[in-house]
N, C-alpha and C positions, 0 to 999 in steps of 0.2 A: 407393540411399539407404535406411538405415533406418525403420523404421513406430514409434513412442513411442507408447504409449497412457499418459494424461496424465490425473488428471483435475484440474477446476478448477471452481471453482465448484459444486461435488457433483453434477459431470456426466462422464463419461468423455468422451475424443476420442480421436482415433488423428491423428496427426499425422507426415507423412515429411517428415525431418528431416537435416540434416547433424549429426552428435554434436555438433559444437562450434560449433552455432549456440544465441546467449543467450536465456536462454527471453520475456525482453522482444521477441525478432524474432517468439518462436511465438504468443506473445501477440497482437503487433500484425496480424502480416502473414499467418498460417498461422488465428487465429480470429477474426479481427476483433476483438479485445478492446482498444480502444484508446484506454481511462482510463489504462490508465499509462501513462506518456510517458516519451519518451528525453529526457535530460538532457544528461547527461555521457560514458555509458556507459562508466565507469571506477569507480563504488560510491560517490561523492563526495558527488552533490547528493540523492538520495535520490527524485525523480520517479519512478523503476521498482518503486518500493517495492510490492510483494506480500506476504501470509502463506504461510508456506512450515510447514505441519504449526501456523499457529498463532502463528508468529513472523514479525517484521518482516524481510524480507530483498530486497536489491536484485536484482531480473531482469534486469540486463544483464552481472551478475557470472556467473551459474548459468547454466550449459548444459544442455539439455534431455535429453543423456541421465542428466544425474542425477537425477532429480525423477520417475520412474516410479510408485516408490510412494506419494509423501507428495502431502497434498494440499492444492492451492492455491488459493488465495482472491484474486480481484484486485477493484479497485475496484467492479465491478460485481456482485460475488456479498456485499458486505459486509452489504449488505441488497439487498430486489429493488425496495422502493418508497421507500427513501431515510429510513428511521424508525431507523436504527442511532441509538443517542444522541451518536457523537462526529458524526456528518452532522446531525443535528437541531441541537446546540448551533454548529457551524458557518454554521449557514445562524441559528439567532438571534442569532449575534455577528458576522455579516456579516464574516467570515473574509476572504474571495477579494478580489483586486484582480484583475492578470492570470490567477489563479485555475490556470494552468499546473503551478506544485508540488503543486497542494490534494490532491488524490489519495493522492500519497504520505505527503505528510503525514498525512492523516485513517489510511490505512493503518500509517503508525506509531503514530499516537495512539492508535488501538483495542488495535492487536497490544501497545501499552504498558499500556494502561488495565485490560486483562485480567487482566496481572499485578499491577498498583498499583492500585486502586480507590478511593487515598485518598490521593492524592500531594501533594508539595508543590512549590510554586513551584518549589525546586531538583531535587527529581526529575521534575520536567516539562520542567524545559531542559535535563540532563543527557538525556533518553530523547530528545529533541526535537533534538539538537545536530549529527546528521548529518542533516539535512532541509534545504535551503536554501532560501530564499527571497527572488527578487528584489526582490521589491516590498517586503521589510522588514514582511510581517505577523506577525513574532512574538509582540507584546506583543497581538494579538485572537486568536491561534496559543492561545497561553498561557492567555487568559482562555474561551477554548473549552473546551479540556482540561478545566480548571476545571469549566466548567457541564457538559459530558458526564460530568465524575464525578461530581456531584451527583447527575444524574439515575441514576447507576448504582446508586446506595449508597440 
């Protein structure tokens, strides 16, 4: 089986790998990184949600032999003590119910906020629109976004 040196979270690993294992297994099962969650594992509900080079993209779509150079960011490298502003305005808009999507979510919302820093309502549900959520917290989803980009600007 092949050897993947991978890094993630601006840390290298060396990880043996089958090529066409999705990098959500290498995540979960191969580093114990297991903020991001399996959902669907078809690109649908958006739980897997990682930065891939900086952008929003699902790990259960990507296989780990592609991802050698670029580098990944999962929930747990977003910040190390939870001060990132879309996590801070999350936790003051009391975001989470079953809190199970929140991850990928937050990981959209940053990977979004990076590029828009001053969005609106509809460019927050448009960036926001493949992320699902059970429990129907879009409209504290939304008003997050919001306060994390305040605090941005």
């Amino acid at each position: 089986m092949p050897v993947y040196s991978i890094k993630i979270n601006g840390e290298s690993h060396s990880v043996e790998a089958d090529p066409d294992t999705p990098l959500l297994w290498v995540l979960r099962d191969h580093l114990n990184l297991v903020g991001t969650k399996f959902g669907c594992g078809m690109g649908q509900c958006g739980a897997c949600t990682i930065h891939l080079d900086g952008s929003a993209t699902r790990s259960c779509l990507l296989k780990v032999s592609m991802v050698d150079t670029m580098e990944i960011t999962t929930i747990e490298g977003l910040s190390k003590d939870g001060t990132h502003p879309v996590q801070l305005a999350w936790k003051e808009i009391d975001v989470p119910q079953c809190g199970y999507c929140q991850a990928g979510q937050i990981m959209s919302a940053s990977a979004f906020l990076a590029q828009n820093s001053n969005p609106s309502k509809t460019d927050i549900r448009d960036a926001m629109s493949g992320n699902l959520c059970r429990c129907a917290s879009y409209n504290r989803i939304e008003k997050a976004i919001e306060t994390a980009a305040s605090k941005m600007s």
